[in-house]
C-alpha positions as CSV (number, residue, x, y, z in Angstrom):
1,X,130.1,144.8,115.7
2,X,129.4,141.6,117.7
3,X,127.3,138.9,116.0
4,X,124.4,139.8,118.2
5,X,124.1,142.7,116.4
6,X,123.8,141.2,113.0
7,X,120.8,138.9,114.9
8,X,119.2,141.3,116.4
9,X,118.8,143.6,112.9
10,X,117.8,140.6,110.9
11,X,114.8,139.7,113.5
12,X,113.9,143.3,113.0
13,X,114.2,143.3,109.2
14,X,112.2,140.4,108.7
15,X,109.4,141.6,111.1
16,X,109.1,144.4,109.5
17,X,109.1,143.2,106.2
18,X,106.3,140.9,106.7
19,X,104.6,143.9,108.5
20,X,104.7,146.4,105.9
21,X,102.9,144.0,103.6
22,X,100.4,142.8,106.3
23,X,99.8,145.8,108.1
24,X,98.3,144.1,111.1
25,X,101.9,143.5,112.3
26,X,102.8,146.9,114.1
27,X,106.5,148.1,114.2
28,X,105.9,150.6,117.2
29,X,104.8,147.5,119.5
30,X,107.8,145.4,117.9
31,X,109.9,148.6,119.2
32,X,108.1,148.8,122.7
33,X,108.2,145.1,123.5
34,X,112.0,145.0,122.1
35,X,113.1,147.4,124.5
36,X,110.9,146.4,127.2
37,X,112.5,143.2,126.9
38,X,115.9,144.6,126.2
39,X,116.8,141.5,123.4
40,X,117.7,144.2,120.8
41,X,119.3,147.1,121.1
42,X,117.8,150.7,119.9
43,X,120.3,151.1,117.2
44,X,119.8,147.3,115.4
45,X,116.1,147.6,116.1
46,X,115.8,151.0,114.6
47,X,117.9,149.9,111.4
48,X,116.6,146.9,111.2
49,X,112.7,148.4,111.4
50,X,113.2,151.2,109.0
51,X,115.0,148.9,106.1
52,X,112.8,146.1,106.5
53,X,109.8,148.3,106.2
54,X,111.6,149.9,102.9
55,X,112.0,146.7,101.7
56,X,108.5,145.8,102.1
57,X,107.0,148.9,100.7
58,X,109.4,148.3,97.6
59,X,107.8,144.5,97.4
60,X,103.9,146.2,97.6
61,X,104.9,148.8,95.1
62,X,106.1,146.2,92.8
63,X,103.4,143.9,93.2
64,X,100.6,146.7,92.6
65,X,102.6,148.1,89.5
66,X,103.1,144.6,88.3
67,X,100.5,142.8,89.0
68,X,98.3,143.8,85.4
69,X,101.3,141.5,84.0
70,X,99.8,137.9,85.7
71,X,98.4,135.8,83.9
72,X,95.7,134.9,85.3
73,X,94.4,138.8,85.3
74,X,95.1,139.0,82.0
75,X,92.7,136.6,81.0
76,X,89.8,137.7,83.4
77,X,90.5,141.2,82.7
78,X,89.8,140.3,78.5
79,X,85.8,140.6,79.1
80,X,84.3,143.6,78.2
81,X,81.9,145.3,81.2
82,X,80.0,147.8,80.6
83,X,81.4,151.6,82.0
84,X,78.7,152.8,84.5
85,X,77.9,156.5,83.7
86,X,80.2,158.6,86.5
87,X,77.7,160.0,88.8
88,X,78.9,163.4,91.0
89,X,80.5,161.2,93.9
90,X,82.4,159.3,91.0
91,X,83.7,162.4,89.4
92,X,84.9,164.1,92.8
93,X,86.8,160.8,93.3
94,X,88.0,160.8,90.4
95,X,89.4,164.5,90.6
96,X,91.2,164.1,93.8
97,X,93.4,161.1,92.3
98,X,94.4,163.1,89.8
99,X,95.5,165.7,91.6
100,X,97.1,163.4,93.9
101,X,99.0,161.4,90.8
102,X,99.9,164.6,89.7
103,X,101.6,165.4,93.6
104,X,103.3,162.2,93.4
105,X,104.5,162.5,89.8
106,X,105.8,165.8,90.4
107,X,109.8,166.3,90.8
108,X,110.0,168.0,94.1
109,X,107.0,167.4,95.6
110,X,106.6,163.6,94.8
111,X,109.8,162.6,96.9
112,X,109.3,164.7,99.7
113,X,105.5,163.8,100.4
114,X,106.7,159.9,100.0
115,X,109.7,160.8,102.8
116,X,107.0,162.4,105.3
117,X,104.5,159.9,104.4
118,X,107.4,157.0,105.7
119,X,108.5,159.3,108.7
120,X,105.1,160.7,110.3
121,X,102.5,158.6,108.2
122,X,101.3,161.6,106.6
123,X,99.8,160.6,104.7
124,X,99.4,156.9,105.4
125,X,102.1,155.2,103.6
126,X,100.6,151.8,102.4
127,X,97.7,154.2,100.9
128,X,100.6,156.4,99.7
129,X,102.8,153.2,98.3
130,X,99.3,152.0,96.6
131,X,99.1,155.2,95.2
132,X,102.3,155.8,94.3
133,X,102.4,152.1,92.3
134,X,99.8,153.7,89.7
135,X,101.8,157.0,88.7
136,X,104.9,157.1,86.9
137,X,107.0,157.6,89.6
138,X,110.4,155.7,88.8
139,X,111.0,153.2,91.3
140,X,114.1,154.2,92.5
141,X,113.0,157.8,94.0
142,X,110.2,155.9,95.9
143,X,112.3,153.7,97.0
144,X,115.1,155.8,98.2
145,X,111.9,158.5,99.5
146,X,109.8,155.8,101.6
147,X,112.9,154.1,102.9
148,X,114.7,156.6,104.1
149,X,111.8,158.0,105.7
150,X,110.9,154.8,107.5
151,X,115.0,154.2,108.8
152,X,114.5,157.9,110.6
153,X,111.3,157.4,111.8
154,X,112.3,153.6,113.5
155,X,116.0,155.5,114.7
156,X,114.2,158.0,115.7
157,X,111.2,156.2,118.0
158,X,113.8,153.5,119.2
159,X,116.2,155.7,120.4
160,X,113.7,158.3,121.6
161,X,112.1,155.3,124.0
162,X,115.6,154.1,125.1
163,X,116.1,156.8,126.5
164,X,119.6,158.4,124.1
165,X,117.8,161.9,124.4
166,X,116.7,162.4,127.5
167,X,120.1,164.1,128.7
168,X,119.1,166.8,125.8
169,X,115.4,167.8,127.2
């Protein structure tokens, strides 16, 4: 490996870092104008993409699961406020979160929606990292689910627009 290499995957991982926690910052136009450009090759900008955007969702999930710990919420989140009576939209809400907790939570089901949620966005994966943030879900199978979703889907679309499998269709 040349030191270009090691360059060109930590541009990669810090864009998509920062663009996993804003998500105005779009890897798929980072992977377009890279190869356009042809300043990073498909396999540091696929690498780079996918764990920078794992490491990202890891920061957001952390941030939402710890965030009740801050002082400053703490102390706002003392006064008392009244509980509104739930009206029928509230309680439909309410019932499709815990069904979807109970998705997430659940030993075989949990890791595999959070793997297709980081390799086809189904469902979207900051909803599904702010989701996921408020089960129990331990933090290393969302980790190791969202991430290794997000490395294939970055391999996969960077490779995929540089052309490695067009000898195959």
């Amino acid at each position: 490996m040349t030191d270009g290499f090691w360059w060109q995957l930590l541009v990669a991982l810090a864009y998509a870092t920062l663009g996993s926690v804003i998500p105005v910052l779009n890897s798929e136009a980072f992977i377009v104008a890279s190869l356009a450009t042809g300043l990073i090759d498909p396999w540091s900008l696929g690498l780079g993409l996918g764990v920078g955007q794992g490491a990202g969702k890891m920061i957001l999930f952390l941030a939402v699961r710890q965030g009740r710990r801050l002082p400053w919420l703490r102390s706002s989140a003392g006064i008392a406020r009244p509980t509104p009576e739930p009206g029928t939209l509230r309680a439909r809400w309410r019932a499709l979160v815990r069904r979807l907790d109970a998705v997430v939570e659940h030993p075989r089901w949990g890791p595999l929606g959070l793997f297709m949620s980081g390799s086809v966005s189904l469902p979207p994966n900051y909803a599904t990292t702010l989701l996921a943030a408020t089960t129990r879900i331990r933090f290393p199978v969302f980790a190791a689910s969202m991430s290794l979703g997000l490395i294939a889907r970055s391999l996969v679309i960077s490779l995929a627009l540089a052309g490695v499998f067009d000898h195959w269709f």
